[in-house]
HTML snippet that shows the backbone in 3Dmol.js (N, CA, C, O; Angstrom):
<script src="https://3Dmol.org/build/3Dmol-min.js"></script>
<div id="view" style="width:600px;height:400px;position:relative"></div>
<script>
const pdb = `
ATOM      1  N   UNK A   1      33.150 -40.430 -20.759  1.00  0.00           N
ATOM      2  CA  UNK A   1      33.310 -40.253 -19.319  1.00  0.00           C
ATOM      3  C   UNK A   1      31.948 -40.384 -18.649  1.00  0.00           C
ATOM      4  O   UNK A   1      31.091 -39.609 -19.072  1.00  0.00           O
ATOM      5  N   UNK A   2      31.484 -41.490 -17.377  1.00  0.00           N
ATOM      6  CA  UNK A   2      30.607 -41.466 -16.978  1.00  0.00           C
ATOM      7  C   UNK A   2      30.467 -40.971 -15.456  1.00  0.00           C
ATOM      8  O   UNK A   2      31.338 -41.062 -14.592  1.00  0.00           O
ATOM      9  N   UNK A   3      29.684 -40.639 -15.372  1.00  0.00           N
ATOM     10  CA  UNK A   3      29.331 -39.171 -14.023  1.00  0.00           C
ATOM     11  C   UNK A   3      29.046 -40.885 -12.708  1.00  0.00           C
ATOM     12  O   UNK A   3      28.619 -42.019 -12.926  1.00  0.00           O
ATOM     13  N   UNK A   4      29.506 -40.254 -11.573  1.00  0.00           N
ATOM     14  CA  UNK A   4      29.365 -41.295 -10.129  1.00  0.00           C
ATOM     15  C   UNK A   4      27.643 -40.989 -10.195  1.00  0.00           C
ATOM     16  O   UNK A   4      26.980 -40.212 -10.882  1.00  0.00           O
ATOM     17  N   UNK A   5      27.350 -41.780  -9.359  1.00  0.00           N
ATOM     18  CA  UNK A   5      25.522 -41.577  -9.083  1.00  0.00           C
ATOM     19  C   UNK A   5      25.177 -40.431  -8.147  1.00  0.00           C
ATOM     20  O   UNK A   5      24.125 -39.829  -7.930  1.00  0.00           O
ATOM     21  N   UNK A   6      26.303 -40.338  -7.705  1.00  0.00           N
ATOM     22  CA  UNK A   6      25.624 -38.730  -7.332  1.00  0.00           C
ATOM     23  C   UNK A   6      25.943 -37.329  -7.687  1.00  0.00           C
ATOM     24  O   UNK A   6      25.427 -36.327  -7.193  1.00  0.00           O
ATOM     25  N   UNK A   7      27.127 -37.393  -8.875  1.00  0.00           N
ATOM     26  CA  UNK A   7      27.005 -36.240 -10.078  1.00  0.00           C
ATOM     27  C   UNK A   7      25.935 -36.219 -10.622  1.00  0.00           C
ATOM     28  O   UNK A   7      25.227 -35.216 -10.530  1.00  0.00           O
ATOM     29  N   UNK A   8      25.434 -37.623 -11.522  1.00  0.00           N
ATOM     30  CA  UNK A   8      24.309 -37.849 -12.111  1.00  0.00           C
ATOM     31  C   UNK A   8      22.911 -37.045 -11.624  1.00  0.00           C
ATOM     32  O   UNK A   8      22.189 -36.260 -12.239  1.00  0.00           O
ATOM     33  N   UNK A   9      22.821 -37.742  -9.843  1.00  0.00           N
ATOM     34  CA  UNK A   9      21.907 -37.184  -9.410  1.00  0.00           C
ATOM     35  C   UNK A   9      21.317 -35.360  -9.462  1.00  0.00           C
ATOM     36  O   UNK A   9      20.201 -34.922  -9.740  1.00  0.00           O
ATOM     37  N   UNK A  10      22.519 -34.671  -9.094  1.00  0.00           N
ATOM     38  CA  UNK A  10      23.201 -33.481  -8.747  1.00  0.00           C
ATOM     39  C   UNK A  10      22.409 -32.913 -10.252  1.00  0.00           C
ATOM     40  O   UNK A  10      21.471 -32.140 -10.451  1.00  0.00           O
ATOM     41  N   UNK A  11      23.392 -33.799 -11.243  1.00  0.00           N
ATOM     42  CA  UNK A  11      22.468 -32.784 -12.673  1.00  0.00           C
ATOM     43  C   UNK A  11      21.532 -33.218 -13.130  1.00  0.00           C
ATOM     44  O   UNK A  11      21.207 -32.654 -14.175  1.00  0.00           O
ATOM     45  N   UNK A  12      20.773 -34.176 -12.749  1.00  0.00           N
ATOM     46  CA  UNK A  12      19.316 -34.116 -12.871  1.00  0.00           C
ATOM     47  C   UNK A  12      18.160 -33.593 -12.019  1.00  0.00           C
ATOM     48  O   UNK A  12      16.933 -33.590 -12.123  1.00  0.00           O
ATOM     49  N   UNK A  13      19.013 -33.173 -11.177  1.00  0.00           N
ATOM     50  CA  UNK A  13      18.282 -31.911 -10.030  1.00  0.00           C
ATOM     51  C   UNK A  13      18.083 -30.688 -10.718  1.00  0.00           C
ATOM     52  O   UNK A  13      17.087 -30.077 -11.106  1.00  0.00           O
ATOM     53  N   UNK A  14      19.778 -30.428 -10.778  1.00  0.00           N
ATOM     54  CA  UNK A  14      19.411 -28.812 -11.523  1.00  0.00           C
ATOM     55  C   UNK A  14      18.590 -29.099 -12.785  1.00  0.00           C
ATOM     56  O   UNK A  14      17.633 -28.325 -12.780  1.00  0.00           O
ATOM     57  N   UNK A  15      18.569 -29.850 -13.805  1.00  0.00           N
ATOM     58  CA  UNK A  15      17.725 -30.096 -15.068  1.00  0.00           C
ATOM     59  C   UNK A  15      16.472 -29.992 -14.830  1.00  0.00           C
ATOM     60  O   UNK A  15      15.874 -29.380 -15.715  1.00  0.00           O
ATOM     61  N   UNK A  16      15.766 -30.394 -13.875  1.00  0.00           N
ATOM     62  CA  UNK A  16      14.637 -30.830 -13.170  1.00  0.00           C
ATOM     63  C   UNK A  16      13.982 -29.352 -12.926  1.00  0.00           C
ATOM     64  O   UNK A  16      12.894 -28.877 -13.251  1.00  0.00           O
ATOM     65  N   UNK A  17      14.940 -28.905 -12.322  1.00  0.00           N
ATOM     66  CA  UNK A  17      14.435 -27.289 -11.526  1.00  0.00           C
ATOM     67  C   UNK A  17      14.220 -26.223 -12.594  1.00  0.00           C
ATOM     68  O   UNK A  17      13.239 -25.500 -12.771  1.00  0.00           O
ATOM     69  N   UNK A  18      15.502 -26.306 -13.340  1.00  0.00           N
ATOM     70  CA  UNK A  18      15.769 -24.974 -14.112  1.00  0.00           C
ATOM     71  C   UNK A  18      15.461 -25.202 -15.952  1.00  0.00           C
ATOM     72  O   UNK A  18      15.296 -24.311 -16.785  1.00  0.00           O
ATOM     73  N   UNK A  19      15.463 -26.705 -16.163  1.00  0.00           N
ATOM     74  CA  UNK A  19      15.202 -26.398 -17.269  1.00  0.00           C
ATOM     75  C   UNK A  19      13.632 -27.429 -17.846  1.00  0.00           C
ATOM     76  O   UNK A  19      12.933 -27.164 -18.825  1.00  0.00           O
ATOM     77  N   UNK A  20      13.466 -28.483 -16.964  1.00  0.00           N
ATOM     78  CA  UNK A  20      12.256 -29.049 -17.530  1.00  0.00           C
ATOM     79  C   UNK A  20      11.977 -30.343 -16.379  1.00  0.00           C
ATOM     80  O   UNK A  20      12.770 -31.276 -16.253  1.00  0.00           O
ATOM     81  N   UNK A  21      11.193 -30.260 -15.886  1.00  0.00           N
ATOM     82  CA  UNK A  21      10.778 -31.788 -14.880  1.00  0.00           C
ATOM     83  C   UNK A  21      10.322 -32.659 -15.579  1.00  0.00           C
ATOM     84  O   UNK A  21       9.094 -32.582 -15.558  1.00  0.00           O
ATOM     85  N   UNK A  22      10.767 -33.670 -16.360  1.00  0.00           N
ATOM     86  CA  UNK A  22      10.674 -34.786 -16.799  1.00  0.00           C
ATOM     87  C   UNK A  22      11.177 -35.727 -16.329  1.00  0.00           C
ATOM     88  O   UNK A  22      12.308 -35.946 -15.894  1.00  0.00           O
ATOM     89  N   UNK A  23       9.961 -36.520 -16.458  1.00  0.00           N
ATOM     90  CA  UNK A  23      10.337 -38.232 -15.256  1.00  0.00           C
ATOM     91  C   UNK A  23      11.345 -38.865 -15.729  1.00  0.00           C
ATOM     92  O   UNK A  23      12.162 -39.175 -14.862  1.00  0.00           O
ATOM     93  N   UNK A  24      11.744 -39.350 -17.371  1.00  0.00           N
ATOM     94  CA  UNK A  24      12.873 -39.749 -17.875  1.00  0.00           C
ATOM     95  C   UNK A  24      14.207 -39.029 -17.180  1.00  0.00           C
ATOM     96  O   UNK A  24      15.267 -39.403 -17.683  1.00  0.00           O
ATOM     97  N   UNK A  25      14.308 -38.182 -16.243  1.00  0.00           N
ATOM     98  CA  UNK A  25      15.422 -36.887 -15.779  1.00  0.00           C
ATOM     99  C   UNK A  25      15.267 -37.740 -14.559  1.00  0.00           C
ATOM    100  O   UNK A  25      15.818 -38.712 -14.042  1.00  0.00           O
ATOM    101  N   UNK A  26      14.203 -36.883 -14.325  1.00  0.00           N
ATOM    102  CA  UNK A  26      13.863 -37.222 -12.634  1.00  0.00           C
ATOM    103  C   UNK A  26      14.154 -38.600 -12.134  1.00  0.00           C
ATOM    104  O   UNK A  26      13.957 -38.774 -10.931  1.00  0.00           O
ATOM    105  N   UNK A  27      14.638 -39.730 -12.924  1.00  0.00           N
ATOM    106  CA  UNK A  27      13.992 -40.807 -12.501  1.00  0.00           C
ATOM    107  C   UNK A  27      15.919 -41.297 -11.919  1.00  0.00           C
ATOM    108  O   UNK A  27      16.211 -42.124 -11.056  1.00  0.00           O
ATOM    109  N   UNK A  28      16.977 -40.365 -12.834  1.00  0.00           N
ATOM    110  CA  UNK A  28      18.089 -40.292 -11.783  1.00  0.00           C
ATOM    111  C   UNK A  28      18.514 -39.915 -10.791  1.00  0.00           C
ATOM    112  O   UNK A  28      19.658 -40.080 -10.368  1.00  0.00           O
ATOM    113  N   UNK A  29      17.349 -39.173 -10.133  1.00  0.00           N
ATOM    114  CA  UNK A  29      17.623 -38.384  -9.152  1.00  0.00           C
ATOM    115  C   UNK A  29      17.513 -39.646  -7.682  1.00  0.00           C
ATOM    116  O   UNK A  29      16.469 -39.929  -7.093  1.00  0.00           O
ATOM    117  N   UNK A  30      19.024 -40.268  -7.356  1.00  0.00           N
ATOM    118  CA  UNK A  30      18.822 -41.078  -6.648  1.00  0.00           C
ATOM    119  C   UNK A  30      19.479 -40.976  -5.205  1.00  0.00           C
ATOM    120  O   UNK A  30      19.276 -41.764  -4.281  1.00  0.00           O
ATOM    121  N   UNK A  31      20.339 -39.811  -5.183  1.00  0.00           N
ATOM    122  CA  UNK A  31      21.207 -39.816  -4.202  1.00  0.00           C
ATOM    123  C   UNK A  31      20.272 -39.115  -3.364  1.00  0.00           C
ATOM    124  O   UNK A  31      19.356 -38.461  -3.863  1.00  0.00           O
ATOM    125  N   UNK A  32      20.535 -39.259  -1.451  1.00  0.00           N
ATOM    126  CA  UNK A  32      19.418 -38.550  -0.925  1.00  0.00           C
ATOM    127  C   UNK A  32      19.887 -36.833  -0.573  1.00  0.00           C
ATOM    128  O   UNK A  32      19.224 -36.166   0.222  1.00  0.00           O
ATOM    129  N   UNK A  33      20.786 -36.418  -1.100  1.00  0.00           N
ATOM    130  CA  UNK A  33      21.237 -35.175  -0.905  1.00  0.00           C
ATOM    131  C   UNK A  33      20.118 -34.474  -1.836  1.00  0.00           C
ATOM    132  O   UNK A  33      19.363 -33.677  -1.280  1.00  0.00           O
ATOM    133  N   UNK A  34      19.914 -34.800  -3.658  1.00  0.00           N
ATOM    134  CA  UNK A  34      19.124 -34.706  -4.208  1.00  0.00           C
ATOM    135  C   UNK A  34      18.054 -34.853  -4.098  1.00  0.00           C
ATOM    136  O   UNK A  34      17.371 -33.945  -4.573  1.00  0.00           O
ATOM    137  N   UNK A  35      17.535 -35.665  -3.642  1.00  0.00           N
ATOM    138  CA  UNK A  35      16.276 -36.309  -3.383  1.00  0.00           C
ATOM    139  C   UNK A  35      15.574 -35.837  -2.612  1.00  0.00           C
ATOM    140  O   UNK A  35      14.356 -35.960  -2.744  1.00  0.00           O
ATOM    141  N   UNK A  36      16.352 -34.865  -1.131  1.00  0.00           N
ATOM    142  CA  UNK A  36      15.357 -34.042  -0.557  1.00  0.00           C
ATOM    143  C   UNK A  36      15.722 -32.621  -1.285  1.00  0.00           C
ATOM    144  O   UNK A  36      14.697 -32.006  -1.581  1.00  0.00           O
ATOM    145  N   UNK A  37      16.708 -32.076  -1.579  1.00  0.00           N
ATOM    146  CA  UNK A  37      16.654 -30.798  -2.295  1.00  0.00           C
ATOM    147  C   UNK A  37      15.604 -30.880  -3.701  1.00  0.00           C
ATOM    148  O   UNK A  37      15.180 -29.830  -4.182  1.00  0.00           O
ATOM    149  N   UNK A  38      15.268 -32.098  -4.245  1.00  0.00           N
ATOM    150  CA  UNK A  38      14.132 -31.844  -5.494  1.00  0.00           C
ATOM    151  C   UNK A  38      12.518 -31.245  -4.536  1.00  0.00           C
ATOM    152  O   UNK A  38      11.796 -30.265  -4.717  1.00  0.00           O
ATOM    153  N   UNK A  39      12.462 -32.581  -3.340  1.00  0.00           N
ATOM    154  CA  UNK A  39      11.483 -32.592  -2.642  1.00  0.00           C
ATOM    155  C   UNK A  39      10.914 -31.055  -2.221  1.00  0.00           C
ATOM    156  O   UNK A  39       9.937 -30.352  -2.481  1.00  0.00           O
ATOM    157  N   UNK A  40      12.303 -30.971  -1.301  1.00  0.00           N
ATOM    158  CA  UNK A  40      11.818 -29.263  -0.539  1.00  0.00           C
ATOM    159  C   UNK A  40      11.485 -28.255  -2.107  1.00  0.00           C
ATOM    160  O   UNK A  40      10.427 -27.634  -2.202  1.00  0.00           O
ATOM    161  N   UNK A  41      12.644 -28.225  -3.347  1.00  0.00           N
ATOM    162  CA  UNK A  41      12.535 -27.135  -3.997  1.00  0.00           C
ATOM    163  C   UNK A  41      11.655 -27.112  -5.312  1.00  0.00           C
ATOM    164  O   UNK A  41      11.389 -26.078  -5.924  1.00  0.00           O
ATOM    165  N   UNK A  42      11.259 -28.309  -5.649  1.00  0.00           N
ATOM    166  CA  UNK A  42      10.520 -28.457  -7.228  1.00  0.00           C
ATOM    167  C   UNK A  42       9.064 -29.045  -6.596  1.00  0.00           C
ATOM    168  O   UNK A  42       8.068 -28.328  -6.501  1.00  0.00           O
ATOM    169  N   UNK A  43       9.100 -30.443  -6.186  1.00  0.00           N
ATOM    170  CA  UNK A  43       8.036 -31.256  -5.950  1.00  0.00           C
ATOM    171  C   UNK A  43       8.127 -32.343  -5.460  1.00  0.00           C
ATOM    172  O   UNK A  43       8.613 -33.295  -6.071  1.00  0.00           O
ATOM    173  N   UNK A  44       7.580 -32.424  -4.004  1.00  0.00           N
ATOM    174  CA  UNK A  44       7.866 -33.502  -3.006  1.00  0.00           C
ATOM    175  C   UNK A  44       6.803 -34.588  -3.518  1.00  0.00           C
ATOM    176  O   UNK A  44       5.586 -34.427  -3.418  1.00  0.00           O
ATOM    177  N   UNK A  45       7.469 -35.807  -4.126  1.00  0.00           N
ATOM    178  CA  UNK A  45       6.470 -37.180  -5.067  1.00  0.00           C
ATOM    179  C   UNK A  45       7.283 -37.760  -4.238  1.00  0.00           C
ATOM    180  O   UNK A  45       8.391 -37.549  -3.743  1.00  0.00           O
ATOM    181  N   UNK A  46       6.281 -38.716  -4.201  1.00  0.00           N
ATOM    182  CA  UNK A  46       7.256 -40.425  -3.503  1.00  0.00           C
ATOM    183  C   UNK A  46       7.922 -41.004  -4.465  1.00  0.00           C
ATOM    184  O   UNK A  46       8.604 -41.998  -4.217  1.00  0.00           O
ATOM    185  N   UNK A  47       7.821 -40.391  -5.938  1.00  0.00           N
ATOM    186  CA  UNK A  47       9.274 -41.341  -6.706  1.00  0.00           C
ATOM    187  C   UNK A  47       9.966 -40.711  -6.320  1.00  0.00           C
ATOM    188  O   UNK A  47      10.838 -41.363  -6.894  1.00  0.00           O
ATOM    189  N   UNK A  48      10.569 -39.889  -5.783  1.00  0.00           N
ATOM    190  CA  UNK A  48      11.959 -38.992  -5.609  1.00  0.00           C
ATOM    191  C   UNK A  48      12.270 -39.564  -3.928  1.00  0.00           C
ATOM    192  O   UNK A  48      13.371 -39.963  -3.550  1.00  0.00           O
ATOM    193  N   UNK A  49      10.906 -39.482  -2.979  1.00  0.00           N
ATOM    194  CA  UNK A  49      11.137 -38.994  -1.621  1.00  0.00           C
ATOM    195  C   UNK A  49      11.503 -40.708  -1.656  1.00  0.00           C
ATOM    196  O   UNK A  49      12.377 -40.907  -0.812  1.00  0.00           O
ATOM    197  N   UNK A  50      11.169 -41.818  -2.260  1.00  0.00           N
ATOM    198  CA  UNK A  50      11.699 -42.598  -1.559  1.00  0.00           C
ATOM    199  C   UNK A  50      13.180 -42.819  -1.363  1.00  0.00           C
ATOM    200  O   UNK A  50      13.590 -43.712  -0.622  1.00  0.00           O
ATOM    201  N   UNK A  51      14.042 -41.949  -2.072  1.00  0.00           N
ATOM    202  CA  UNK A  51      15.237 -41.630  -2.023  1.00  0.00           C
ATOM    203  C   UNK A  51      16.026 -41.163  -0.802  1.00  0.00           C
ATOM    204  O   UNK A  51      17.229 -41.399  -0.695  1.00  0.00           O
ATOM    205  N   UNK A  52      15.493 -40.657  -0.105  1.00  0.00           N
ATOM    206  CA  UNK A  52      15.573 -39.699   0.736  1.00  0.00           C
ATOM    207  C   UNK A  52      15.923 -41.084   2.091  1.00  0.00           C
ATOM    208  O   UNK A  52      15.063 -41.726   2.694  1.00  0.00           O
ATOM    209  N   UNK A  53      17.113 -41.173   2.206  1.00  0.00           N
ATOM    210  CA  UNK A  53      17.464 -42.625   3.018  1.00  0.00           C
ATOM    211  C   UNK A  53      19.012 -42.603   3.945  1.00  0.00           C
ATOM    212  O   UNK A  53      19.343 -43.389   4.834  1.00  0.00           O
ATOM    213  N   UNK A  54      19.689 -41.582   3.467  1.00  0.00           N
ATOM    214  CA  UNK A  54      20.631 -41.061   4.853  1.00  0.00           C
ATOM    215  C   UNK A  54      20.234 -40.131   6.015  1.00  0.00           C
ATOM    216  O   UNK A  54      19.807 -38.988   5.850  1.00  0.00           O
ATOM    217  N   UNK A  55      20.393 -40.656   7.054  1.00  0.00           N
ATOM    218  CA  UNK A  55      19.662 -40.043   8.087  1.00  0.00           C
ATOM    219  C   UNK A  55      19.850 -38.536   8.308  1.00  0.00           C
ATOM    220  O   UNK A  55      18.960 -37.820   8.766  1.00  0.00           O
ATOM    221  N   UNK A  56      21.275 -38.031   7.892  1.00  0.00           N
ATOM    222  CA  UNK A  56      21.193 -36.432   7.706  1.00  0.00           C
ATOM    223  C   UNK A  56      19.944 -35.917   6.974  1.00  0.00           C
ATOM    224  O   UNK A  56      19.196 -35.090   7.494  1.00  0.00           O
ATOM    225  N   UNK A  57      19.713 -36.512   5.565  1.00  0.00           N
ATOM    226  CA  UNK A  57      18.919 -35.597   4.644  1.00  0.00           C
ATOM    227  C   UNK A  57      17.590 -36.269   5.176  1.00  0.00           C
ATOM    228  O   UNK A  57      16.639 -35.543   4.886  1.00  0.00           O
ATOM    229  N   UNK A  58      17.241 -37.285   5.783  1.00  0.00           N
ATOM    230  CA  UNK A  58      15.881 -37.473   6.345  1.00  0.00           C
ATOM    231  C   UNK A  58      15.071 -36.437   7.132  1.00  0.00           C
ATOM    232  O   UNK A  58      13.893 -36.078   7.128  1.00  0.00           O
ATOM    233  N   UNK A  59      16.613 -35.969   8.075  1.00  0.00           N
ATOM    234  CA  UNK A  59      16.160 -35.228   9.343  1.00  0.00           C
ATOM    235  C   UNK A  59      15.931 -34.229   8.976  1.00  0.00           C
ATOM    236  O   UNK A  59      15.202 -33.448   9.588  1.00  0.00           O
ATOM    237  N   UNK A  60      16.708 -33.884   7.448  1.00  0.00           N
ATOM    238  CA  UNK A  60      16.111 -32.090   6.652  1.00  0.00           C
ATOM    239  C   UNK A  60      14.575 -32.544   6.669  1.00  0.00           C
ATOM    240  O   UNK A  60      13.645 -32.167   7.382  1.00  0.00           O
ATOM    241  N   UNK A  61      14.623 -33.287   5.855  1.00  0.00           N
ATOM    242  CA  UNK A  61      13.228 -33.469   4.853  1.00  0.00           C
ATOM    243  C   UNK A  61      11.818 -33.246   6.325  1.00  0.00           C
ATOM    244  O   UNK A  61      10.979 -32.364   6.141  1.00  0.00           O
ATOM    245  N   UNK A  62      11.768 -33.786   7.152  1.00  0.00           N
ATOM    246  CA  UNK A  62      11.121 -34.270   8.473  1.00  0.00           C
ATOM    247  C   UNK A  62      11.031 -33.029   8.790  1.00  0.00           C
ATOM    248  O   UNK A  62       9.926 -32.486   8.792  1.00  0.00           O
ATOM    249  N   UNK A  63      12.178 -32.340   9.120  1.00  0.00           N
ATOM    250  CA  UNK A  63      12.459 -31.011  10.026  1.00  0.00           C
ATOM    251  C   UNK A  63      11.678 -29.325   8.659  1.00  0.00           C
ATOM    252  O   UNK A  63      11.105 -28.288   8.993  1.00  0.00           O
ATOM    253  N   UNK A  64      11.911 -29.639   7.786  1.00  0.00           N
ATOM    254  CA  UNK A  64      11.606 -28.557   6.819  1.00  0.00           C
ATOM    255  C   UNK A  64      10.797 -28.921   5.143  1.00  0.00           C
ATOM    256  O   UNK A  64      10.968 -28.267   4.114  1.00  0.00           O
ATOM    257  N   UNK A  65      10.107 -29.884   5.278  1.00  0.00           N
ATOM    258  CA  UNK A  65       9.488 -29.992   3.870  1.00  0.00           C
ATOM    259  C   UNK A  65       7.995 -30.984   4.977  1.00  0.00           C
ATOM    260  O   UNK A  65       6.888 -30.472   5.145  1.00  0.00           O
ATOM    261  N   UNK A  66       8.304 -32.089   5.434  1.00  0.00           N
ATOM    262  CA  UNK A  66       7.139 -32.239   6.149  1.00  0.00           C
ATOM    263  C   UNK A  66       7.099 -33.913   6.881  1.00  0.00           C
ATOM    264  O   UNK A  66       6.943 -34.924   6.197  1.00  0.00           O
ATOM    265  N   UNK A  67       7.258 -33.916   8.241  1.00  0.00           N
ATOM    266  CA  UNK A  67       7.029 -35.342   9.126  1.00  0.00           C
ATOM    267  C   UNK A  67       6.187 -36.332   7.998  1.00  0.00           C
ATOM    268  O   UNK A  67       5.203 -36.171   7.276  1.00  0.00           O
ATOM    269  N   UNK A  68       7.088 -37.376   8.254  1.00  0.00           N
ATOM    270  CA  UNK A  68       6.881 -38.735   7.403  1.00  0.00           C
ATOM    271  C   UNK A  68       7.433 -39.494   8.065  1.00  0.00           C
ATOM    272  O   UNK A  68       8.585 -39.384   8.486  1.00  0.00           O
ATOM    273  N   UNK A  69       6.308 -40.812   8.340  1.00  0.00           N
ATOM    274  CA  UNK A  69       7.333 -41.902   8.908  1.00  0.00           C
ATOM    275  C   UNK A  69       7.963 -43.000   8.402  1.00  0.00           C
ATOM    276  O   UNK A  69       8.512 -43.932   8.990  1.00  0.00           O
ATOM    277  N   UNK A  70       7.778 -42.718   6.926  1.00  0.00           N
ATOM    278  CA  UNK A  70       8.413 -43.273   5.840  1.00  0.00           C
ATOM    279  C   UNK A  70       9.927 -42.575   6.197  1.00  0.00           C
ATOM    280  O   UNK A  70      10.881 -43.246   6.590  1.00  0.00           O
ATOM    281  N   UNK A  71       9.962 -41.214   6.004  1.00  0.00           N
ATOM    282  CA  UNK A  71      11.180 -40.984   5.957  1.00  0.00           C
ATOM    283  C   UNK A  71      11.992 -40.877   7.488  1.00  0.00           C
ATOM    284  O   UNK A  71      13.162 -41.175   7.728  1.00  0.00           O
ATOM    285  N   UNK A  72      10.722 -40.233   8.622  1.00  0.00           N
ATOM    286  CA  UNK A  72      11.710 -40.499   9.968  1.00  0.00           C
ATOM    287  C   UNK A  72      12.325 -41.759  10.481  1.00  0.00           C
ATOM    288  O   UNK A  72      13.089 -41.707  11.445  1.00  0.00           O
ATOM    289  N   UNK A  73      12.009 -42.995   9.839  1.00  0.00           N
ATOM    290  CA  UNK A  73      12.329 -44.346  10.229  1.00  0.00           C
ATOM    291  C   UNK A  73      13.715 -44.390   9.358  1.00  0.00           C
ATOM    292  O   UNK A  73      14.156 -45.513   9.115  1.00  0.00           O
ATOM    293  N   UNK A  74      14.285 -43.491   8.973  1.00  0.00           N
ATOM    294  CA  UNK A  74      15.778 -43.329   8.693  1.00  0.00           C
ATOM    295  C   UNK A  74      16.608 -42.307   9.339  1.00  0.00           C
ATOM    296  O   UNK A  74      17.758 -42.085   8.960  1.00  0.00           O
ATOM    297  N   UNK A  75      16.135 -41.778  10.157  1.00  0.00           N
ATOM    298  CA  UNK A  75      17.265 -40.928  11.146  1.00  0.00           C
ATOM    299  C   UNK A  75      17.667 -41.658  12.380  1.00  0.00           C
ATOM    300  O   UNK A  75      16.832 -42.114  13.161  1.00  0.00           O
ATOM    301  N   UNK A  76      18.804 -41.754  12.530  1.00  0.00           N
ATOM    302  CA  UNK A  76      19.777 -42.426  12.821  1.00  0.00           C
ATOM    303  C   UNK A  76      19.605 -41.717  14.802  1.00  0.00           C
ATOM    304  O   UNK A  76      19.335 -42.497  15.715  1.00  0.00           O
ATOM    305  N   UNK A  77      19.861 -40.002  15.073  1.00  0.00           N
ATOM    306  CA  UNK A  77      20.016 -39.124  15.955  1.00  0.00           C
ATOM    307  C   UNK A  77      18.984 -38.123  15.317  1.00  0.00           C
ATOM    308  O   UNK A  77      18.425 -38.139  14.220  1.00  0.00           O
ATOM    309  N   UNK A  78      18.923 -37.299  16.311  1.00  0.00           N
ATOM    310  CA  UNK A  78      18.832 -35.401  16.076  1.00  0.00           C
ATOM    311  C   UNK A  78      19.587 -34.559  15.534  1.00  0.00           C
ATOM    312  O   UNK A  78      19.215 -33.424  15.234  1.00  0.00           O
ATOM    313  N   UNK A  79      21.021 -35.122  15.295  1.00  0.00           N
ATOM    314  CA  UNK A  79      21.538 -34.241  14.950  1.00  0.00           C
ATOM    315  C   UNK A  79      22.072 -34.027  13.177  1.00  0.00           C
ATOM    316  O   UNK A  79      22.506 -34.972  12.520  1.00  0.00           O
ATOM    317  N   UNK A  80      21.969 -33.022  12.787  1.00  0.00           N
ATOM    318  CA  UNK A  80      22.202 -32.725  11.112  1.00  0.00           C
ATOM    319  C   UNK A  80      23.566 -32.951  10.548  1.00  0.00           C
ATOM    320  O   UNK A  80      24.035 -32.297   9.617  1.00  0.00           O
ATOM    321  N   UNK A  81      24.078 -33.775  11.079  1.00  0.00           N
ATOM    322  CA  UNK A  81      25.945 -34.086  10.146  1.00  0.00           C
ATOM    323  C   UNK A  81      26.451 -35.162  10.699  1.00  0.00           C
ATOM    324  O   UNK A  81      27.551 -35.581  10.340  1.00  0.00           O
TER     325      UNK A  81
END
`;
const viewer = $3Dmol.createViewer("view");
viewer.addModel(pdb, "pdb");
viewer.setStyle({}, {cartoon: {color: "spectrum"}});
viewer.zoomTo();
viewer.render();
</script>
């Protein structure tokens, strides 16, 4: 049974956090739901943040981990949903 890319992502987040940050892990972490929750909670790297590409989770990342215009040149509005 193979996991969608953003199960995948999802458990190479928690793997990442709770049991070991390794780039071979990390390097699934592709969905941007993940991609800013690694950022804000483990370690904001541009292999992860370039992930970070639906304008909801941009406007987290911008609004609470830190202004980038890498990443604000993907919010769509102001608003979070």
């Amino acid at each position: 049974m193979w996991l969608d890319p953003e199960e995948l992502s999802e458990w190479a987040y928690w793997y990442c956090r709770y049991k070991e940050d390794k780039p071979e892990v990390r390097k699934y972490i592709t969905d941007s739901r993940w991609a800013y929750t690694y950022c804000k909670f483990v370690k904001d790297i541009q292999e992860v943040r370039k992930y970070i590409t639906d304008s909801r989770w941009a406007y987290y990342y911008c609004s609470y981990v830190k202004e980038r215009p890498e990443i604000r040149k993907y919010i769509k509005d102001n608003k979070c949903g």
